[in-house]
N, C-alpha and C positions, 0 to 999 in steps of 0.2 A: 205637942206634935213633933218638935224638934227632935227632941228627948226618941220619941216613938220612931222616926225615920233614921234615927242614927242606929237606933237597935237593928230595925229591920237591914238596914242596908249591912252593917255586920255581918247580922245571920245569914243575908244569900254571900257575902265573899266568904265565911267560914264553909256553906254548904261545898259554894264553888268548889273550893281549895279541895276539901275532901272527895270530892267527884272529879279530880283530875286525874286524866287519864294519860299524859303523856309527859317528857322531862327534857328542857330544854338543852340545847349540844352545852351553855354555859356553864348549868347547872350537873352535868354529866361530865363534866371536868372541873369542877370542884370537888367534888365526892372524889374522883380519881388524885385530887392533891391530899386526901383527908386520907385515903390509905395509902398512898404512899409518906404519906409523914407518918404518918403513924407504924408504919413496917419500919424506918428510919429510927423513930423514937424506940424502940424495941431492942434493936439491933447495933443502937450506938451509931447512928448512920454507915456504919460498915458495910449493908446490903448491896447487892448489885441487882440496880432493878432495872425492866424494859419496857417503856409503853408501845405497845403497836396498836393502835386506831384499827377497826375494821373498816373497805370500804363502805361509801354509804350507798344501803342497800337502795336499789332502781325501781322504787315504787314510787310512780308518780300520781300525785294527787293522795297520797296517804300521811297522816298526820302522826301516824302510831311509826313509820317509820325510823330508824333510829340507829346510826354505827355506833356498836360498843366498841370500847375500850378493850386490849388484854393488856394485863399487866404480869410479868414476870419477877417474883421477888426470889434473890437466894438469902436463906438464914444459914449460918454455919454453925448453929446449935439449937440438935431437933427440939429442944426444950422449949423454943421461942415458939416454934408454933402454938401453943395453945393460949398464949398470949395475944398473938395476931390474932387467932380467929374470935379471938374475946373485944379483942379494939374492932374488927369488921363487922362482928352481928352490931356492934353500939353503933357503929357510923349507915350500916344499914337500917336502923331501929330509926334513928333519926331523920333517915331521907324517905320512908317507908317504901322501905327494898325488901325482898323476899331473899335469903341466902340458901341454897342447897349447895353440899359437896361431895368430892369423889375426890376416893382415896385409890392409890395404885404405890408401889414401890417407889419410896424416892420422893411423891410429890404428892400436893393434896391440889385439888384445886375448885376452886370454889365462884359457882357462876351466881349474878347478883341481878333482880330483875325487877322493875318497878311495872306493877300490875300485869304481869304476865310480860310483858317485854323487857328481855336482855339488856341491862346496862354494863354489866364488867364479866370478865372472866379474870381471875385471879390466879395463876399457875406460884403454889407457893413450894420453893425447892430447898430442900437440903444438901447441902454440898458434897457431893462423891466423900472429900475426905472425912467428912460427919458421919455417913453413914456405916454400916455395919457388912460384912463379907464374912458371912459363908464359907468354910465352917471356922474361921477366925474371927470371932464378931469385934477382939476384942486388940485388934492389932490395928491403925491408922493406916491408910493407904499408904502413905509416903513411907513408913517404917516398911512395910512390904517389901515399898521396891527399891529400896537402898540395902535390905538383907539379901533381895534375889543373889548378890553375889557373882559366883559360878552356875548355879543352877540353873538350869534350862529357861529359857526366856521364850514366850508366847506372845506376840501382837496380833490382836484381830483387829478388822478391819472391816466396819460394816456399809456397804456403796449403797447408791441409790436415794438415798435422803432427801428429802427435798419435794416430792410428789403429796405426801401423805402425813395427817397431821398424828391421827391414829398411831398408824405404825413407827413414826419416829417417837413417839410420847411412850413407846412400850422397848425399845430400844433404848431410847437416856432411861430407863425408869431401873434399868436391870442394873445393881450396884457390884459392879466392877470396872475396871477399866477398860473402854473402850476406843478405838480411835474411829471416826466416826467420817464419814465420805461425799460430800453435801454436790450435788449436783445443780450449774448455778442456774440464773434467770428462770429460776421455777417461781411461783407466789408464795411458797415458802420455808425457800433458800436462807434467807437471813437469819429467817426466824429462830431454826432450828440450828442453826450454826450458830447464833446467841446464846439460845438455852444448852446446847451440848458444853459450851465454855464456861457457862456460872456452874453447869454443874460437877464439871473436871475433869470431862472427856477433852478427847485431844482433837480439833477440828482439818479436815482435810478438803481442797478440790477435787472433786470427782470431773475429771477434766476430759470434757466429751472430743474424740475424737474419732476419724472418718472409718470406716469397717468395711470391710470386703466381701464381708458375708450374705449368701443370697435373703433378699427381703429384709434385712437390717433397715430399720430407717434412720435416714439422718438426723440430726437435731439439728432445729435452727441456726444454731452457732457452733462450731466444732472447728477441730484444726485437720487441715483437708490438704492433703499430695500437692504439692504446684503453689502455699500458701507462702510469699517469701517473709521474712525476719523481722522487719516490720508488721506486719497482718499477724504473724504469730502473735507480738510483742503486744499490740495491741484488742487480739482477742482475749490474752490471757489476763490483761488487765482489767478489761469491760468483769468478763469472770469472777475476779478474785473481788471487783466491788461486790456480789452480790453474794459472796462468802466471805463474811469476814470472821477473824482471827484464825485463818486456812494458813497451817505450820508446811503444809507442804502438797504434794500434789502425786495422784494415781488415774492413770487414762479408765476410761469409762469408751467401753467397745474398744475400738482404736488398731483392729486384726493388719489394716493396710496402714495407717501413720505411724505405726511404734516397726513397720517395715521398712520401711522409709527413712535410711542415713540423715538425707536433708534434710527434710523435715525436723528429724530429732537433734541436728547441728544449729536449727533455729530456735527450737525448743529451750535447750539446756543454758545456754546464754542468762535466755530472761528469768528462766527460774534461779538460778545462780546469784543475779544483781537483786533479787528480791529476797535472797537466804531464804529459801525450801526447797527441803527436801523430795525427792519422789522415787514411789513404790512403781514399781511396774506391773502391771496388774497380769502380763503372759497371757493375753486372751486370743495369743497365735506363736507357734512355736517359730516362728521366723523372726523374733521381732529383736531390733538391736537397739531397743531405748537404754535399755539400762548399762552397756558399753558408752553408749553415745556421753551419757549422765556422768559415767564413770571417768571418759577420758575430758570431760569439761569443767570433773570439780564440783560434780551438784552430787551431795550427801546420796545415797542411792541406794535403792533394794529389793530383792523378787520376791514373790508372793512364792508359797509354795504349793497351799493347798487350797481349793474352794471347797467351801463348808457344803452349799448346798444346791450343786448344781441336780440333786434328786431331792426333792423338798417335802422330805416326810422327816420324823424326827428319829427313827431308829436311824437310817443314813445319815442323816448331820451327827449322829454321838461317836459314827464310828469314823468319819472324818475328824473330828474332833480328836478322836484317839490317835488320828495319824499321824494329825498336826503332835499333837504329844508325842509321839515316836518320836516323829523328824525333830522334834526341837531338845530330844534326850540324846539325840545320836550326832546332831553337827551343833548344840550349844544352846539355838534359837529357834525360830520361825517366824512365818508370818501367811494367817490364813484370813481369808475374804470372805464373808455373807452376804446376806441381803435384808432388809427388813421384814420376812415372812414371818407369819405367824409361826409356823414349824420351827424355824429358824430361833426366834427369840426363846420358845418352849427349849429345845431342845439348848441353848447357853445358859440358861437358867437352871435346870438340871445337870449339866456336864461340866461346867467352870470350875463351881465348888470343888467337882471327884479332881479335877487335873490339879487344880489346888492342891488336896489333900497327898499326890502324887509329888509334889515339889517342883511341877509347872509352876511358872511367876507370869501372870501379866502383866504385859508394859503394854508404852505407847509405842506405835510405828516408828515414830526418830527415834525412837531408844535401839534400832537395830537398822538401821539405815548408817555406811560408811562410803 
């Protein structure tokens, strides 16, 4: 009888176990340590990886509820991926995880889910200089841009970052070099300014300031006429937390602050004690930031052209060409987008041709004096 209750009692915890329906937060961060060592083991631990937790979602009284994990890896040799995703389906096989993936330029990534609910999102990156450009597959980014020489030099500059997970994931996806505009105290500001850096874009503050324009609205926090050198000093700080590895800084709106001497006399200070640089983004012809920049010693520079202030893709190819004019006729440039779909179509198609022209992309500081 012994013998017979020890079986039985077995067989309901085997049944149990197999009728489980949900995965503890302990046990959903140990899986999260099993692919992260294992991307590490792969990679020589050279990887640069990021966990961001998602909130946990506000279903009360539900059992199935459950924050997953993402996890950001960079490999610096596309070859390893096929590796990883060989160690992740075994550590998924073992915790009986469901894998599916989505592949886009640049990145693979792979969401992991125990019986229909989300346990991890895996975003696995190949590093800008890994990857391959159009129509040079076969030239290193950094050889690129240490041959640009003399040759005309092009910085874009893509604002607005920070709203939307979509349209930044199609934006770092495009392999070239971009400098990239992160707009802060968004929910996710960090994120994307992490991932633009593992994958060797250049990261920037999209640094909201006050606008004059009818029905503009404000943002929560911005630097606003009347703010004194202190309040500057200190909004710009709260900011640059929620952007990190931000090389420098370009106003976002800003028609009536970048008018504004004072204002920009309290500006350039703090940007200065912090070594960054900043674009001026001219989103009003009165505006005397970039003098103010200039006579205080912060590295500095104007924008020339907006890609897509008409956001279809024949007009962004022929800003595009302009930007390439201006930067054949005074040496360089430096043009602005946005993360529109039009927008991203239309540098995926036109980069290549300015390439093949003997346009060079660089980063914003690379033309910033």
């Amino acid at each position: 009888m012994r013998i017979f209750a020890a079986c039985a009692t077995f067989v309901l915890l085997f049944v149990a176990g197999c009728g489980k329906k949900t995965i503890s937060k302990s046990e959903l961060r140990a899986i999260t340590g099993e692919i992260v060592g294992a991307a590490q083991k792969i990679n020589g631990h050279k990887s640069e990886i990021a966990i961001r937790p998602e909130p946990q979602p506000a279903k009360r009284g539900s059992s199935s509820a459950l924050a997953a994990d993402n996890i950001y890896i960079s490999l610096s040799d596309p070859p390893q991926t096929a590796a990883f995703a060989q160690a992740l389906n075994a550590i998924a096989r073992k915790h009986d995880l469901s894998v599916t993936e989505a592949t886009s330029s640049g990145m693979i990534r792979f969401d992991c889910a125990f019986h229909g609910v989300r346990t991890h999102t895996v975003h696995l990156v190949t590093s800008l200089g890994a990857r391959a450009f159009a129509p040079h597959a076969s030239t290193p980014l950094a050889a690129r841009q240490s041959a640009s020489g003399g040759n005309p030099r092009l910085a874009i500059i893509i604002d607005d970052l920070g709203y939307d997970r979509s349209a930044g994931d199609a934006v770092l996806a495009l392999g070239f070099p971009l400098t990239v505009s992160v707009l802060p105290h968004l929910p996710l500001s960090g994120e994307l300014a992490e991932e633009a850096q593992r994958r060797g874009d250049q990261v920037m503050l999209h640094l909201p300031m006050e606008s004059e324009a009818d029905g503009a609205k404000p943002e929560d926090i911005e630097l606003r006429v009347g703010m004194s050198a202190a309040q500057v000093d200190a909004a710009l700080a709260g900011m640059l937390e929620t952007v990190p590895y931000a090389a420098g800084v370009n106003n976002h709106q800003g028609s009536r602050a970048t008018a504004d001497p004072t204002l920009m006399q309290a500006l350039m200070p703090a940007l200065r004690q912090r070594g960054l640089f900043f674009v001026d983004s001219r989103t009003d012809a009165k505006t005397v930031a970039y003098d103010m920049a200039e006579r205080a010693g912060v590295p500095a520079a104007s924008r020339k052209v907006f890609l897509d202030d008409i956001a279809s893709r024949g007009a962004i190819l022929k800003q595009l060409d302009l930007a390439a004019r201006d930067a054949q006729r005074d040496g360089f440039t430096i043009a602005i987008g946005h993360p529109r779909p039009a927008t991203v179509a239309a540098l995926a198609e036109g980069v290549p041709q300015l390439e093949a022209r003997g346009i060079h992309l660089v980063f914003a500081s690379e033309l910033v004096h």
